[in-house]
VOGU-3710 file (C-alpha; in Angstrom, 3 decimals, decimal comma):
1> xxxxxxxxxx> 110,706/25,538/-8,577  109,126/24,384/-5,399  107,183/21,009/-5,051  104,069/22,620/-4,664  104,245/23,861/-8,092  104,354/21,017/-10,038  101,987/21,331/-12,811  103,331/23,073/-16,465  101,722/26,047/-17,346  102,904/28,189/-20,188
11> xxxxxxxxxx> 102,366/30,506/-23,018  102,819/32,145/-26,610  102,412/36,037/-25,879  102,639/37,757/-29,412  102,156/41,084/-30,202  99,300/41,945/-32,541  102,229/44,435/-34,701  102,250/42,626/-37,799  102,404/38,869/-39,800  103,473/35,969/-37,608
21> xxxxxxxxxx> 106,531/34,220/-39,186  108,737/30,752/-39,319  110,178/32,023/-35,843  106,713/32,853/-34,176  105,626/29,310/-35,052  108,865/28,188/-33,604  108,625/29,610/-29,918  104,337/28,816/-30,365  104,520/24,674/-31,172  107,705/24,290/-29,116
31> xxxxxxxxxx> 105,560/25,852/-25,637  102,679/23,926/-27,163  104,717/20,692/-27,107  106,528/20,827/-24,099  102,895/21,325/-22,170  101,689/18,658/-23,994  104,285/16,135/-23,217  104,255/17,358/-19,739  100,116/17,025/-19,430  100,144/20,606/-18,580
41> xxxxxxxxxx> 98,092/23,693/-19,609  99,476/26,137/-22,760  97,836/29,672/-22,751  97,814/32,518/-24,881  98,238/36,102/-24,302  97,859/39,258/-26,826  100,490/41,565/-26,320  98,945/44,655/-26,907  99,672/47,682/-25,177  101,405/49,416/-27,981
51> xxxxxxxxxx> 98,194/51,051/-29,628  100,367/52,778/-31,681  101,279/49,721/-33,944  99,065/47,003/-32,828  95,959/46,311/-35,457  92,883/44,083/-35,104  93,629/42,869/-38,331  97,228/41,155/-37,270  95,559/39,709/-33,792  92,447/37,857/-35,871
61> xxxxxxxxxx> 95,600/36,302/-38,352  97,117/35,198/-35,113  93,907/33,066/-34,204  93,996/31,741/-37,633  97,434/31,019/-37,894  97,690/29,490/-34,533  94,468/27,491/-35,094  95,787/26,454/-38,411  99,478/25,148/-36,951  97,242/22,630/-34,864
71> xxxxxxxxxx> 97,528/24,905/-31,099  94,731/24,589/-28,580  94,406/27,376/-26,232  92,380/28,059/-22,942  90,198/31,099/-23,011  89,474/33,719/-22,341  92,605/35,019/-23,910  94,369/37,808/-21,827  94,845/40,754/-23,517  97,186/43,532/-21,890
81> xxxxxxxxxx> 95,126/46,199/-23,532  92,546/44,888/-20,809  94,863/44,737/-17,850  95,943/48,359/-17,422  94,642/48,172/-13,672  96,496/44,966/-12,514  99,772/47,091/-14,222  99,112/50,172/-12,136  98,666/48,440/-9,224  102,118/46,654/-9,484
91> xxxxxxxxxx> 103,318/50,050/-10,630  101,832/52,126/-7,446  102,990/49,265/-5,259  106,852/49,796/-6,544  106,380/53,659/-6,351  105,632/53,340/-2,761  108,414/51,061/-1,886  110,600/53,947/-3,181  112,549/52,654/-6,266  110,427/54,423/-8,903
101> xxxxxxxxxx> 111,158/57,841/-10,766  109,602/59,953/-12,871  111,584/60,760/-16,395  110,856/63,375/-18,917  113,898/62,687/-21,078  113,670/61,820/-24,779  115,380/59,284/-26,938  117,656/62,348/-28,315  118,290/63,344/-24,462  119,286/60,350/-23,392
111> xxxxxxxxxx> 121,621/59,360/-27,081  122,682/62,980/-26,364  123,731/62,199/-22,367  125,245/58,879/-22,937  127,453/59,676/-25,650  128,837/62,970/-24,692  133,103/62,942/-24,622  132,832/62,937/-20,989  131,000/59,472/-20,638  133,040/57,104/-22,432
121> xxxxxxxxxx> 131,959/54,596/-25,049  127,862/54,441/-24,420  126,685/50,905/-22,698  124,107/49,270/-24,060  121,578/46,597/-21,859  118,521/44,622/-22,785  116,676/47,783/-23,886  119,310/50,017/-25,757  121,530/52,600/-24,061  121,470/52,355/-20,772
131> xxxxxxxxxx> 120,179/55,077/-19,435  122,901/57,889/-18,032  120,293/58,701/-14,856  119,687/62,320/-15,740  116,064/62,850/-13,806  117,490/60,209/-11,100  116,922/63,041/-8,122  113,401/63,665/-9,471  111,091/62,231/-6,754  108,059/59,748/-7,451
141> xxxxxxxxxx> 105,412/62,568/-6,068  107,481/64,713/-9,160  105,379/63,202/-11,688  103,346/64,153/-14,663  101,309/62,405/-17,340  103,742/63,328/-20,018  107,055/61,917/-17,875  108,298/57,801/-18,410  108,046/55,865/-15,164  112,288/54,315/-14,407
151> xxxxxxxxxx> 113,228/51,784/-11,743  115,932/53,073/-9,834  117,869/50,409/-10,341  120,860/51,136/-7,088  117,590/51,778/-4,639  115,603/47,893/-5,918  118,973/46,535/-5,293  119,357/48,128/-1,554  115,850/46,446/-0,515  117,571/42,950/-2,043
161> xxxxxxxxxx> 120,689/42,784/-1,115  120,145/38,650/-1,090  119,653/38,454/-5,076  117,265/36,071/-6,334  118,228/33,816/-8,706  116,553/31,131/-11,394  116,345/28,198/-13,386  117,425/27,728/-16,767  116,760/24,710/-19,171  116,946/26,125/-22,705
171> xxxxxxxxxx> 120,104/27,361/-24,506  121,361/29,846/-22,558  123,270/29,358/-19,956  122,060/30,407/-16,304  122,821/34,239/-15,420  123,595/34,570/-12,139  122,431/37,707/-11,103  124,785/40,358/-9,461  124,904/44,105/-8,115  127,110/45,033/-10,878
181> xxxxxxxxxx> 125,781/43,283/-13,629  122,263/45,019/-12,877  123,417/48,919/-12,098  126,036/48,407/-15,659  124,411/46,165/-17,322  121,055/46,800/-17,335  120,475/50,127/-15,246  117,507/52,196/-14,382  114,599/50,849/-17,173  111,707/52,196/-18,101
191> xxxxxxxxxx> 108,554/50,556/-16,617  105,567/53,071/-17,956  105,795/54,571/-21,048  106,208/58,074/-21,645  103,005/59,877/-22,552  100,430/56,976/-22,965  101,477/56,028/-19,251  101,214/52,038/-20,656  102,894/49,611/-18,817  106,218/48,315/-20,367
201> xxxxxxxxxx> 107,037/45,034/-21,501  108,843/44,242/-18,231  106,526/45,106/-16,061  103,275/43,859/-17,887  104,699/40,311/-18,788  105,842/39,634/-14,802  102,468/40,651/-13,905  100,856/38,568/-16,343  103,061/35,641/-16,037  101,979/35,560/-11,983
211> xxxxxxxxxx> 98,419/35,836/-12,788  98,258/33,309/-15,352  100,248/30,969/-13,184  102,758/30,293/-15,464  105,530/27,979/-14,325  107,715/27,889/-17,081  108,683/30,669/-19,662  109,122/29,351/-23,107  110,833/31,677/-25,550  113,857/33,301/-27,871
221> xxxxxxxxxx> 117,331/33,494/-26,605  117,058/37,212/-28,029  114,748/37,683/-24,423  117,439/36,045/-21,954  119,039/39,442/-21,769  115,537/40,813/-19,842  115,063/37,710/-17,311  117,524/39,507/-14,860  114,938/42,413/-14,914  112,018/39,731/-14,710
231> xxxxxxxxxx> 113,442/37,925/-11,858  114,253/41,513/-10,105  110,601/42,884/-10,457  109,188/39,398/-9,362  111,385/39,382/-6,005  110,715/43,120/-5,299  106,446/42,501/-5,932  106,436/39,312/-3,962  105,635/37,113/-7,020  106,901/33,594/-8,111
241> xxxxxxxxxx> 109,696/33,093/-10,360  109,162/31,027/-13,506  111,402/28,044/-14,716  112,910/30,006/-17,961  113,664/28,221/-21,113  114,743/29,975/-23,995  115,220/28,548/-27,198  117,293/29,164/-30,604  116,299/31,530/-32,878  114,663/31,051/-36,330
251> xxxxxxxxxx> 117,807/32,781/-38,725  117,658/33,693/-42,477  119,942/32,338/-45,110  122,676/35,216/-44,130  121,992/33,967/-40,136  119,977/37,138/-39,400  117,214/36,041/-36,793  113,505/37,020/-38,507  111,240/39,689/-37,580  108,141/40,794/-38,285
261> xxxxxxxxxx> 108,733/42,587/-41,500  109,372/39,007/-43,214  107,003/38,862/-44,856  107,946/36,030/-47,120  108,725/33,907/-44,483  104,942/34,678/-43,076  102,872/32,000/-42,066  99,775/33,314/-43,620  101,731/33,136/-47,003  103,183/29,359/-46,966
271> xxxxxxxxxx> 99,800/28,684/-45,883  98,259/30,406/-49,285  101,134/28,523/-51,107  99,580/25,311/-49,861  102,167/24,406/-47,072  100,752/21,488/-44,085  101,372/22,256/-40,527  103,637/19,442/-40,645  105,642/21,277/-43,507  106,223/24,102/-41,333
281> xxxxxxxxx> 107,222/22,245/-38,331  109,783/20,543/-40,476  111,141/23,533/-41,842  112,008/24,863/-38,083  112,890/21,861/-37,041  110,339/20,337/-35,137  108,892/16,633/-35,301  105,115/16,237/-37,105  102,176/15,911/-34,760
//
C-alpha cells in the first residue's frame, strides 16, 4: 500500500441468502476489531444481487445480529441491488478494451465440454470447472440479453504483461500472480450473469471495494483462491489494490467449514438460547470486548 493511503477502511459484505452463523460472526468482529485497533473506519455492504435467493427477511436478521454482536457501522449501507449502474459501467469499460465475450453456454454445456475423453481430467479454479472456451470467437458486439458476459482471460493478460501483484497478512500465503496460473488456473470467468445480466461476485465486489475506499480486505481463506481475479480486474479498470487478509475458517466437529444451511450453529438461535456476545466471541476464538 502506498503512504498516501494510510487510514484502515474495511468491511463485512454478507449476502442476504439465509441465517448468519459462528463463521459469519467470525470474519464480522475480526474486520470490526482490526479497524478498531487501527482507529480506522469498518463498513458494511449487502450482497445482494442474487434476487433469486436473497430475502428481506435474512438482510433485517443481519442488522439484528450484527447490532446484537456489539458492530457499529457507517451508513448508508451499500447495497449491490442498488449499484447495477456503477457495475455496467466497469462492465462496458472492459468490453471496450476488448477482453470481454459474450457466452450462451449452460452449466450442462460446459460439464459436457470439459469432461469429454478428448480433454483430459476437467480443471477446476475459484469458480468450478474452468471453463473449456467454447463461445471464445464470439465477439462482444455478438451479444444478447440471454448470453453470460466471460473475461477473456489470454486477451486481459496481453494488455498486462507486467502482472500486478499484492499484499498478504492473513493465513495464506502470498500468490504471486503468473500467466499460467491465470489462463489454467483460473481461465475465462464469468463477470455478468446469464439471463438477469447481474454483475458477478468478481466484478461487483472490486467495484465496490474502490468506491468504498477500502484498504484492507478482511475475510475466509475459502476467498484467497478469487484475489488473483480481484487484483486482475483492479489493474485492468485502473483501481487500487487492497491489503488482503484472509483468515481461518469457522469448521464443524468433523472439520467441515460452516455454511449457511447451519442452522444450529445460527446466531439468531444461540442468541434465543440466551448466549452474550462475549460467549460467541469465545466460542470462535476471539477475546471479549
Amino acid at each position: 500500500m502506498s503512504e498516501g493511503r494510510a487510514a484502515f477502511v474495511t468491511r463485512f459484505a454478507p449476502s442476504p441468502t439465509g441465517q448468519l452463523h459462528l463463521g459469519h460472526a467470525y470474519s464480522a468482529m475480526l474486520a470490526h476489531d482490526m479497524a478498531r485497533r487501527a482507529g480506522g473506519r469498518f463498513l458494511l455492504r449487502i450482497e445482494d444481487t442474487d434476487s433469486a435467493r436473497c430475502r428481506p427477511v435474512y438482510e433485517a436478521q443481519i442488522y439484528e445480529d450484527l447490532a446484537w454482536l456489539g458492530l457499529a457501522w457507517e451508513t448508508p449501507v451499500l447495497r449491490q441491488s442498488q449499484n447495477s449502474a456503477q457495475y455496467d459501467a466497469a462492465l462496458a469499460r472492459l468490453g471496450e478494451m476488448g477482453v470481454l465475450y459474450p457466452c450462451r453456454c449452460t452449466r450442462g454445456d460446459i460439464r459436457r465440454a470439459a469432461t469429454a475423453p478428448q480433454e483430459g481430467a476437467p480443471l477446476h479454479g475459484p469458480d468450478g470447472l474452468i471453463y473449456p472456451g467454447t463461445c471464445r470467437h464470439r465477439a462482444w458486439s455478438e451479444r444478447r440479453p440471454e448470453d453470460a458476459i466471460r473475461l477473456d482471460m489470454r486477451r486481459a493478460l496481453d494488455l498486462r504483461p507486467q502482472l500486478p501483484q499484492y499484499e498478504e497478512t492473513g493465513i495464506t500465503a502470498p500468490c504471486t500472480l503468473t500467466r499460467d496460473m491465470l489462463l489454467n488456473g483460473i481461465g475465462d470467468i464469468v463477470l455478468a450473469r446469464r439471463d438477469t445480466g447481474a454483475a458477478a461476485y468478481h466484478l461487483s465486489v472490486v467495484v465496490d471495494d474502490a468506491a468504498q475506499g477500502v484498504t484492507h480486505v478482511i475475510r475466509g481463506a475459502d476467498l484467497a483462491s478469487a484475489t488473483p481475479i480481484h487484483v486482475l480486474l483492479q489493474s485492468l479498470l485502473g483501481l487500487p489494490t487492497p491489503i488482503y487478509h484472509h483468515h481461518e475458517l469457522i469448521r464443524d466437529e468433523t472439520g467441515k467449514r460452516l455454511a449457511k444451511r447451519d442452522d444450529a450453529r445460527a446466531i439468531a438461535l444461540y442468541r434465543a438460547e440466551g448466549a452474550t456476545p462475549n460467549d460467541i466471541r469465545a466460542m470462535v476464538g476471539l477475546p471479549a470486548s
